[in-house]
C-alpha positions as CSV (number, residue, x, y, z in Angstrom):
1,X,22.8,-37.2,-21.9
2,X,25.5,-34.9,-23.5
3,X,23.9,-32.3,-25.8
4,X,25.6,-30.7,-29.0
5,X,27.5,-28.0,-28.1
6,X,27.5,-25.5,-31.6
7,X,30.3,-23.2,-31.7
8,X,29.5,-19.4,-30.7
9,X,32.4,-17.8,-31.7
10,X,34.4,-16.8,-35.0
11,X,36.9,-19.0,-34.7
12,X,35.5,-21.6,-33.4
13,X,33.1,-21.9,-36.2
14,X,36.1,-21.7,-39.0
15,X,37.7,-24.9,-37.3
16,X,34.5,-26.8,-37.2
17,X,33.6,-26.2,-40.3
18,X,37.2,-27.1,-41.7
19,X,37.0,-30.3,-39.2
20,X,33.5,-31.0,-41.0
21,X,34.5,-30.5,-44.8
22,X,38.1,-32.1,-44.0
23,X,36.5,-35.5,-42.2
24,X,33.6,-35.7,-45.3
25,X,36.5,-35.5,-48.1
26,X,38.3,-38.6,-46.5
27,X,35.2,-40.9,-45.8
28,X,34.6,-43.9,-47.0
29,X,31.6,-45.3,-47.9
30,X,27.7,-43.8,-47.0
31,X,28.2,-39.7,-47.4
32,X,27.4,-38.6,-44.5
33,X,27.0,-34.5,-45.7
34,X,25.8,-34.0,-48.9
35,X,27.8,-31.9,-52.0
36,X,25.6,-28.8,-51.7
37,X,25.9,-28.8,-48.1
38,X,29.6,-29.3,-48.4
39,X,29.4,-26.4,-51.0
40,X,27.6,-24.2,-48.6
41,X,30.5,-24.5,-46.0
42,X,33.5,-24.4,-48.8
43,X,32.1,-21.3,-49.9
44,X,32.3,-19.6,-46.3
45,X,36.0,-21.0,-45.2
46,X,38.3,-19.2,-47.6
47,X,36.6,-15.6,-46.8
48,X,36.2,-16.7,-43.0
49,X,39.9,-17.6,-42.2
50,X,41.0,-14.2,-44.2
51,X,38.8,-12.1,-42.2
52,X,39.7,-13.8,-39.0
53,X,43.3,-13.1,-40.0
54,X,43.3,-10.1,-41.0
55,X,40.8,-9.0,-38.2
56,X,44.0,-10.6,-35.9
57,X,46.3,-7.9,-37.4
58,X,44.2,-5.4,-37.3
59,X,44.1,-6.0,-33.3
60,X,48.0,-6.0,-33.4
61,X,48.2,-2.5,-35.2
62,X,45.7,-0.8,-33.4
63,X,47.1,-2.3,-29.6
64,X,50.3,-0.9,-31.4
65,X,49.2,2.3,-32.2
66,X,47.8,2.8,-28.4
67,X,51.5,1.6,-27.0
68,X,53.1,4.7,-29.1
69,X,49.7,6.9,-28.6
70,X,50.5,5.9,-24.8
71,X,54.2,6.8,-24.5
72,X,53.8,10.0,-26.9
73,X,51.1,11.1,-24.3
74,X,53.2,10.5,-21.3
75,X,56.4,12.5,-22.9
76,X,53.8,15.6,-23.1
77,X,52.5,15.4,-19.7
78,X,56.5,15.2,-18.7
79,X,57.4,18.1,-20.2
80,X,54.2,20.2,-19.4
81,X,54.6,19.4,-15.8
82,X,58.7,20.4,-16.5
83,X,57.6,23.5,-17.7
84,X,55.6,24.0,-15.0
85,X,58.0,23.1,-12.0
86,X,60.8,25.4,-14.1
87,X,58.4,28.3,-13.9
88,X,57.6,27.9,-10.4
89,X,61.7,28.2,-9.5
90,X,61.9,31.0,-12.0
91,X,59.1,33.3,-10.5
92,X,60.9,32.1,-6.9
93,X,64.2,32.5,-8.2
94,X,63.9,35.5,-10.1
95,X,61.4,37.3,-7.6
96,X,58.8,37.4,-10.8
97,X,55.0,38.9,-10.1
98,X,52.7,36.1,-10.3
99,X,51.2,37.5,-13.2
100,X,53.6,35.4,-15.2
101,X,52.1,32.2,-14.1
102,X,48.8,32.3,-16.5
103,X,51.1,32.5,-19.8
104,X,51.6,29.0,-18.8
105,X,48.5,27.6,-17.6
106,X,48.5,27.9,-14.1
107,X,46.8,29.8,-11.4
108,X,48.5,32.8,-9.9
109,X,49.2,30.7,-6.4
110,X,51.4,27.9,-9.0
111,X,49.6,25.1,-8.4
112,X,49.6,22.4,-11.0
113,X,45.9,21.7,-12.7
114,X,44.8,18.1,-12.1
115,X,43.9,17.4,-15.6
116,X,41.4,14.8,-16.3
117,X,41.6,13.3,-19.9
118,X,44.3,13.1,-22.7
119,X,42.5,16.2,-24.5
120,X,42.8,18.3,-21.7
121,X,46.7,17.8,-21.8
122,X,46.4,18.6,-25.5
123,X,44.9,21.9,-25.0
124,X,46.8,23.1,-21.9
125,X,50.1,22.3,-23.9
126,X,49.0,24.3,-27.2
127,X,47.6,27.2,-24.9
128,X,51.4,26.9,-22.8
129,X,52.8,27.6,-26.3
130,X,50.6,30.4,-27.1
131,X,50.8,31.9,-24.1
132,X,54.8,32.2,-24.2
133,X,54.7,33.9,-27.3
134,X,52.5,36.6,-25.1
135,X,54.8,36.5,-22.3
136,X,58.2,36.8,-24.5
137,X,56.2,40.1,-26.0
138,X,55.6,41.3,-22.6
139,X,59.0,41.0,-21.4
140,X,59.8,37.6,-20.1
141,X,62.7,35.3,-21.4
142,X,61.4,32.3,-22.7
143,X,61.6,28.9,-20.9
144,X,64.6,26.7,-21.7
145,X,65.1,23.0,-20.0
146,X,62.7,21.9,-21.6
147,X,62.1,24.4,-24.0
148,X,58.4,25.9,-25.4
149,X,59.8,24.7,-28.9
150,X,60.6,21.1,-27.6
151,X,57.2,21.1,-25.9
152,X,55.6,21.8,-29.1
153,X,57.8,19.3,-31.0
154,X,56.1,16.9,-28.0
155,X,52.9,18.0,-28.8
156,X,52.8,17.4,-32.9
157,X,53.9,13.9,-31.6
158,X,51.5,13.0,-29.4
159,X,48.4,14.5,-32.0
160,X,50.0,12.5,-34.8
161,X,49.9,9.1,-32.4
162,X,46.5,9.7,-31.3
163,X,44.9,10.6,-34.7
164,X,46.9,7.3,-35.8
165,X,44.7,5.2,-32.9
166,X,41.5,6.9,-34.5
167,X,42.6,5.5,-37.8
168,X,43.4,2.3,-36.0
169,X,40.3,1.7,-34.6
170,X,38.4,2.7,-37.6
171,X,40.4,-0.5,-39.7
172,X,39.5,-2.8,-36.6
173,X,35.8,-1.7,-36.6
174,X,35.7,-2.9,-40.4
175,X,37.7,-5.7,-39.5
176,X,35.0,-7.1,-37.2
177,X,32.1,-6.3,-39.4
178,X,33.8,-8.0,-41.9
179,X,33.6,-11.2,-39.9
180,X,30.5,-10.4,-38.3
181,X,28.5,-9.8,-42.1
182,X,29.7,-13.9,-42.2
183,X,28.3,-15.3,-39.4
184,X,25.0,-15.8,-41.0
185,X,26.9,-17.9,-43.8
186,X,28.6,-19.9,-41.2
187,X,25.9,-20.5,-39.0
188,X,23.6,-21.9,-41.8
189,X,26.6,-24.0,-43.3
190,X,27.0,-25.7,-39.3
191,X,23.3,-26.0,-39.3
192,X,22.9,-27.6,-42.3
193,X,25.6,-29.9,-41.2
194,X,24.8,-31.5,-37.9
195,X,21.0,-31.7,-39.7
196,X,22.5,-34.3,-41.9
197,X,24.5,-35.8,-39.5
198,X,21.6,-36.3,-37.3
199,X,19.5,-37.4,-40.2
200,X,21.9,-39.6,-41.8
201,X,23.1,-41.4,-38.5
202,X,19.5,-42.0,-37.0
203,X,19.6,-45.4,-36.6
204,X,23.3,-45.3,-34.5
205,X,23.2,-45.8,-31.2
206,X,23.6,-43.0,-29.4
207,X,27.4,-43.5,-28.6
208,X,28.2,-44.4,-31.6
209,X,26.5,-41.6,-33.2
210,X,28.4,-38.8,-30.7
211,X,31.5,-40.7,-31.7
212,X,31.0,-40.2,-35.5
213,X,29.6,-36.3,-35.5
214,X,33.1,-35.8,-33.0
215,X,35.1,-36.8,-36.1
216,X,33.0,-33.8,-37.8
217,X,33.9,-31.5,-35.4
218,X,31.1,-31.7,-33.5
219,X,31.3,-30.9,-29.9
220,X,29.0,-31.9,-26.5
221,X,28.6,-30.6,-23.2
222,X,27.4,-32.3,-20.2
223,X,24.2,-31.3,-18.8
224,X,23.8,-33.2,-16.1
225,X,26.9,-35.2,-13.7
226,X,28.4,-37.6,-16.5
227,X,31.1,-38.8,-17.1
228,X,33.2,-37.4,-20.4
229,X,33.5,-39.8,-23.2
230,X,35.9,-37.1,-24.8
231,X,38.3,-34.8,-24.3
232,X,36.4,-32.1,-26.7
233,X,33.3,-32.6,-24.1
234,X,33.0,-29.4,-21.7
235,X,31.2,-30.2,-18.1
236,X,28.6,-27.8,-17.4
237,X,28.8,-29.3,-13.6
């Protein structure tokens, strides 16, 4: 025999509560959910759907703020690994000692670092800038194509984006709780409703009484091979 099926998630609770309060202010006749219970669930709704909308922005901003965070990191890497493949033809070019290579974060055989997280490309950068400045004071003409200066303009870019996906994900976290502190409310109000329902439509037969609590927003699964009676049923099989 199909079993009730409560909702689980956020969402799914706001639209069978709505379902619920929408169907009981349109019946006719026997009330089938009583004023206190439809008071319970009123008093949830408006707070639910702004939370659940506002937690849905929140999601846009911070998989936003990751795009730019993503794209600010990759212009760093781009010109650090520039930098790096223009010293490397310089010290070839130029006949340099490989002394030179360290000012720029690399071993003295010029091999590129395989660097394993986004703060590791951070620091090398900010260390490539520092260590110009030490190798402009011990004689060597500064990089150009890119530039140390446009790395560095690279690098505020990419701190600003990823500080902004910290900030991000901090609005999102309180997003979520913010939803999350109103499951209790919710849960309670759907309780309290398909109690009555069951109560109130005892003496329905049992198709009947699956039809009715449908209009409600109730939904039912099948636990064993049946055959759905609805659309709304989901087959366990």
């Amino acid at each position: 025999m199909p079993r009730i099926r409560k909702p689980l998630s956020a969402i799914d609770r706001l639209v069978f509560l709505k379902k619920a309060v929408n169907t009981a202010n349109i019946e006719s006749g026997e009330k089938m959910i009583s004023e206190k219970t439809l008071g319970q669930a009123n008093a949830v709704i408006a707070p639910l759907e702004a939370n659940i909308g506002e937690l849905a922005n929140q999601k846009s901003e911070s998989q936003k703020e990751i795009r730019e965070k993503n794209t600010a990191m990759s212009n760093l890497q781009t010109y650090v690994r520039d930098i790096w493949e223009g010293i490397r033809r310089r010290v070839y070019r130029e006949q340099l000692p490989l002394d030179v290579f360290p000012y720029y974060q690399l071993p003295k055989n010029g091999t590129s670092p395989k660097l394993a997280s986004e703060g590791q490309w951070l620091e090398v950068a900010g260390l490539i800038i520092k260590g110009e400045a030490s190798a402009i004071a011990n004689g060597y003409a500064p990089m150009s194509n890119p530039s140390v200066d446009e790395l560095g303009s690279k690098l505020k870019e990419a701190k600003k984006e990823s500080a902004d996906v910290t900030i991000a994900d901090q609005k999102l976290d309180a997003s979520q709780e913010a939803v999350s502190d109103l499951m209790p409310e919710a849960v309670a109000a759907i309780d309290r409703i398909i109690a009555e329902l069951n109560f109130n439509l005892y003496d329905k037969d049992d198709a009947s009484k699956r039809r009715i609590m449908r209009n409600y927003g109730v939904r039912y699964e099948l636990t064993t091979k049946e055959e759905a009676e609805d659309a709304t049923d989901v087959s366990l099989n």
